[in-house]
ROBA-8686 format. One record per residue (C-alpha): residue number from 0; residue in one letter; x, y, z. Coordinates in steps of 0.1 Angstrom, whole numbers, plus 2048, in hexadecimal, padded with zeros to 3 digits. Layout:
N
> i,aa,X,Y,Z
> NUM,A,X,Y,Z
...
This chain:
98
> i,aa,X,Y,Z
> 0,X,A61,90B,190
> 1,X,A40,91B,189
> 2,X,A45,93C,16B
> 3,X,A2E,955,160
> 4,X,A20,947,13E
> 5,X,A27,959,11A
> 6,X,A0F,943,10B
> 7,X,9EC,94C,113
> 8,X,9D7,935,104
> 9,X,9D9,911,0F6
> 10,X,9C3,903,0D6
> 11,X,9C4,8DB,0D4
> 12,X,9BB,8CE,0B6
> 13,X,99E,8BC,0C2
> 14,X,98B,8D9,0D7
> 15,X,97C,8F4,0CA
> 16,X,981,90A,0E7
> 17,X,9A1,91A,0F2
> 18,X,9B3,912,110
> 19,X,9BD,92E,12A
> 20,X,9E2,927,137
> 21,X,9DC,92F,15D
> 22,X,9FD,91E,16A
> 23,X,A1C,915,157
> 24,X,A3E,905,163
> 25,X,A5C,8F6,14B
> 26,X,A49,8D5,14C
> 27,X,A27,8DC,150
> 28,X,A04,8F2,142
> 29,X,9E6,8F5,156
> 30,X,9CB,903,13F
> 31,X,9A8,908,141
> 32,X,989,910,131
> 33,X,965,91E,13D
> 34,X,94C,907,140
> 35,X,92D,91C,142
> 36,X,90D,901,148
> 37,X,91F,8F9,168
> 38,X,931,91D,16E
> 39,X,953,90E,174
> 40,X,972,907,15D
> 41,X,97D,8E8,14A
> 42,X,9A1,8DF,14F
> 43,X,9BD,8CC,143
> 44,X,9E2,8C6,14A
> 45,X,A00,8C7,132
> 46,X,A20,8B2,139
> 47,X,A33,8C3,11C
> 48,X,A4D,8A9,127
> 49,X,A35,88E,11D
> 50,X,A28,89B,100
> 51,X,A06,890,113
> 52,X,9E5,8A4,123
> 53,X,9C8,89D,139
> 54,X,9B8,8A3,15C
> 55,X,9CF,89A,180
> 56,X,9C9,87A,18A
> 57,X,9B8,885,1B3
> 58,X,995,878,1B8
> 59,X,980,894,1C1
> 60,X,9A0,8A7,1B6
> 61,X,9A6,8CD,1C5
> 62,X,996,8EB,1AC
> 63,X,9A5,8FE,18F
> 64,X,98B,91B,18E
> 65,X,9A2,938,199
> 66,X,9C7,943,195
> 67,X,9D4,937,1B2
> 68,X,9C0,913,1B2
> 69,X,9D9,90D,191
> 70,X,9F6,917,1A0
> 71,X,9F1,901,1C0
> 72,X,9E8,8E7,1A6
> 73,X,A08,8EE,194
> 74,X,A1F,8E8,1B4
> 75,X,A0D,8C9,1BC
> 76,X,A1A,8C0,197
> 77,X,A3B,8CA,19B
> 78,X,A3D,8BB,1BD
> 79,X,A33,899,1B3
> 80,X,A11,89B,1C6
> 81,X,9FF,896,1AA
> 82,X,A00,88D,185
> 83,X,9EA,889,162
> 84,X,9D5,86F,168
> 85,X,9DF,84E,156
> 86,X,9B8,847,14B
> 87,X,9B0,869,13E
> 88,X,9D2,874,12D
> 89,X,9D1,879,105
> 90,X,9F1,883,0F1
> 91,X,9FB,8A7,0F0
> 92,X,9E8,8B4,0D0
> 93,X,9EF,8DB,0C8
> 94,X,9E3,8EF,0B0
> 95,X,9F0,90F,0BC
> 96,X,9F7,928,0D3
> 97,X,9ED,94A,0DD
């Protein structure tokens, strides 16, 4: 089930940038951040089940620059279409929320 987020914005402890929560289910947090040299977004996933973040594990994986790319991204998720990569996750590390 895909909900509206009340957290806006994610601070890990080891970034100095701010996340932007685009999508948000029970389970999962798609956040991103902009990337400027390249004019796109960074993302990452969090499996608040897990305790664990990182990228989806698709090679040449589908885009999170807009709304709606993160919530399509969020139903693959939820769906089982998709998960955290197993190479790139790190453990779930926040400093706060906004």
């Amino acid at each position: 089930m895909i909900i509206i987020p009340q957290i806006t914005k994610v601070k890990f402890k080891e970034e100095k940038q701010r996340y932007r929560v685009m999508a948000a289910s029970d389970r999962y947090l798609i956040c991103t951040k902009p990337f400027n040299p390249r004019r796109t977004v960074l993302y990452t996933i969090v499996d608040l089940r897990e305790k664990i973040r990182g990228a989806d594990n698709l090679v040449f994986g589908f885009g999170y620059e807009t709304l709606e790319d993160c919530k399509e991204n969020l139903e693959r998720l939820e769906r089982g279409d998709m998960e955290i990569s197993h190479r790139n996750r790190v453990d779930l590390n926040i400093e706060a929320f906004s």
